[in-house]
Each structure stands twice: as structure tokens, then as C-alpha cells.
N, C-alpha and C positions, 0 to 999 in steps of 0.2 A: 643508857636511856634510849628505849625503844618511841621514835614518834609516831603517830597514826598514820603515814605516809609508807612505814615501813623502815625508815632510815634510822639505824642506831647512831648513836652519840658515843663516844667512849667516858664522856661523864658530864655534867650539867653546867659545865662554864663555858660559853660563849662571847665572843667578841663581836660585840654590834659594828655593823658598818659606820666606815667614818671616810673621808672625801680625804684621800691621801695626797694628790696633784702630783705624782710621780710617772703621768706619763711622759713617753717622748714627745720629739714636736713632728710625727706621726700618728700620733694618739693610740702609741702602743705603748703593752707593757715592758719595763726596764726589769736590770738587774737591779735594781733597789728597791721595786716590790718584792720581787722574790727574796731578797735579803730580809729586808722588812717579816715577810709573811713567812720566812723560814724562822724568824726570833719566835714568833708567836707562835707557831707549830710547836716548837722545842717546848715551849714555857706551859704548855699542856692543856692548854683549852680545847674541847672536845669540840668546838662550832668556829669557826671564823666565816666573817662575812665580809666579803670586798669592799670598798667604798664603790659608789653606785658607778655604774659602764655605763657611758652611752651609748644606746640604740641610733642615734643620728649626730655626724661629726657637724651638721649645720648647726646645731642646736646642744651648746654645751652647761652645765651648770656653771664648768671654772673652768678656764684652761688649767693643762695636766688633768684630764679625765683621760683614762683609757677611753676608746671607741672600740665597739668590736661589730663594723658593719660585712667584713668580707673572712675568707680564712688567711690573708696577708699575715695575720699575726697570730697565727697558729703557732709558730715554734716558739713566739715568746712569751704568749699563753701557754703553753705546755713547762717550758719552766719555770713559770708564776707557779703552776699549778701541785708540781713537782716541789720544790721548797715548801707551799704552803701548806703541805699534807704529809711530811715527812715522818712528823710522829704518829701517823694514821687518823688524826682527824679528820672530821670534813668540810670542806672549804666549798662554799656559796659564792656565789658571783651574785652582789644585787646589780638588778639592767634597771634604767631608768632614763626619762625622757623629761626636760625640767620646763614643757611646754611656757609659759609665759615667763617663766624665773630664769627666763635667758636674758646675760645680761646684754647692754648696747655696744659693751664693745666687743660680742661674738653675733649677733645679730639683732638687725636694725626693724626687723620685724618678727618679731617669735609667735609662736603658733599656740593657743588654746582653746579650750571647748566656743568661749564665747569673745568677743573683743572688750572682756575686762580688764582693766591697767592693774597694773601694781604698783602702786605708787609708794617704794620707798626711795628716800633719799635720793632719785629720781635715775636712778639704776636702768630699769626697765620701761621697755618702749611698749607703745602701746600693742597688744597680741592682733593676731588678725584672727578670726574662728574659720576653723581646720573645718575642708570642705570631706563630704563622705565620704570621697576618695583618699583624701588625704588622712582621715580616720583610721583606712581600711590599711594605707600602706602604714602608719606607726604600729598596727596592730600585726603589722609583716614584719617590720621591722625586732620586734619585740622577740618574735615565737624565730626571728633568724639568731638575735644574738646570744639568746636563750641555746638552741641547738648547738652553736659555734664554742659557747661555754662547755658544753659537754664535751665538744669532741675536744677542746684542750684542756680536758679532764676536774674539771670541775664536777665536785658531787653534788650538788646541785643550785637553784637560782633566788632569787628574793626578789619581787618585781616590786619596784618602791614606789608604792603610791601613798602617800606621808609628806608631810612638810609642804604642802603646798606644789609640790610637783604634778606634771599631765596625770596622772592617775589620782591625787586628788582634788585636782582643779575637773575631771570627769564627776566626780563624786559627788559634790559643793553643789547646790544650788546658790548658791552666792556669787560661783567662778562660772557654773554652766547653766545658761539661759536658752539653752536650744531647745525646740519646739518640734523638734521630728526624732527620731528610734532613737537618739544619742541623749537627750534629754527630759525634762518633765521630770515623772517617776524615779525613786531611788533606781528600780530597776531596771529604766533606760540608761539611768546616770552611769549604773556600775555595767 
């Protein structure tokens, strides 16, 4: 399966991302992702998709998230990489940023487009809205652990904006109330 990007399939079964919690307590990748993502390689799905990376180790969905802010974890990303794609599939890395859906016991203040709560079961503290700089660096943030996926051979990214995460709390005018380039319009949203 040829997609419009260019990138062949070796056939149309795909594994969605799912939140594995297999990293270390470095927020790198272990031997048991790559065990893990060497089953699924073998079992012949032509797509596997990570469970989503964090772009910022301040800012986790769960602990056991990979983090990939530096190349420190190149060589255990290249063996993630290496297992994941053994039967020539291609293996995605989804990057994501869980802006407000950080819980309170990773931080006491997490970051979204506007200072909207999420109030469930009382999980999540109140956000504080991410100033333009701070905008600018998630958006750095992003296009680094993006690159850093490639160089430990990932073919290529899924940037998760779903579920309620920084990318669709940007989206929402429910979640983003700002009033300057980041807000208003669908088109500032996105």
C-alpha cells in the first residue's frame, strides 16, 4: 500500500498506538519495548505505531513514557527501532505533549492553550496558559523529538493531537480561549 506521502506499507494491517509504560526511570526506551515491538514486527503488520513519546519529561501523560528530548537515548532508540522493523515494516514513533492531562502527581501545574481544568475525578490541577514563548518552544520541542526519532531510525512520526491532548486542547475552542495568533479561528487554533 502506497500512501500519498510516498511511504509504502507492505500491506494494510496496522497497529494503533497504545501508552505501553515501558520506559525506564530515565524515560528511555528498555529491552522490553523492543521485545514487545519485535512480537509485533514478526506477527506481520505492515504499520506499528509507538505508544505516544514525550516531547517534555516535565510534562508526562503516565510515568513509563519514553521521553526523547536529547540524543542520550539514541542507542536505545536504535534498538527499539531495530526489533521494531525486523520484518521490514514501518515503525512510527507517535510524539505528544499531554498539555493539561498532566496528572498532579507529575505536575502541580501543567500547561494549556487556556487555564481550563479538567475536572475529572480530580486528577488534574488547574493548567496555566502557555505564554507565546512557551508556545514557540513546545512547537521546538516537537520538530526535535521528531528529528531525533529519525535519526534512531524510525520511519516515520504521528503527532497525537486526539484525545484531548496539547494538540487537541489547541484545536477546541472549548479548551482554547486565547485571543491573540494562537486562538479565535479554527485557523489560529490549528
Amino acid at each position: 500500500l502506497t500512501l500519498p506521502c510516498g511511504v509504502t506499507i507492505p500491506n494494510r494491517i496496522a497497529k494503533a498506538a497504545m501508552t505501553e509504560g515501558l520506559a525506564d526511570a530515565r524515560d528511555r526506551p528498555t529491552a522490553e519495548l523492543a521485545t514487545l515491538y519485535r512480537r509485533w514486527s514478526e506477527g506481520g503488520a505492515g504499520l506499528l505505531i509507538s505508544g505516544n513519546v514525550m516531547v517534555d519529561r516535565r510534562f508526562l501523560e503516565r510515568g513509563g513514557n519514553v521521553v526523547l528530548e536529547d540524543d542520550g537515548a539514541l542507542p536505545a532508540l536504535r534498538e527499539w527501532t531495530a526489533a521494531g522493523t525486523v520484518a521490514g515494516n514501518q515503525l512510527w514513533m507517535q510524539i505528544n505533549h499531554p498539555g493539561r492531562q498532566c496528572s498532579r502527581f507529575v505536575s502541580s501545574q501543567p500547561l494549556s492553550p487556556s487555564d481550563v481544568q479538567l475536572k475529572l475525578a480530580g486528577n488534574f490541577a488547574r493548567p496555566r496558559a502557555l505564554t507565546v514563548a512557551e508556545i514557540h518552544d513546545v512547537i521546538a520541542r516537537f520538530a526535535r523529538t521528531a528529528a531525533l526519532a529519525r535519526a534512531g531510525g524510525f520511519t516515520g512520526v504521528q503527532i497525537h493531537s486526539a484525545h484531548g491532548y496539547l494538540g487537541s486542547q489547541f484545536l477546541s475552542p472549548v479548551t482554547n480561549r486565547r485571543t491573540d495568533e494562537w486562538g479565535g479561528t479554527l485557523a489560529n487554533r490549528a
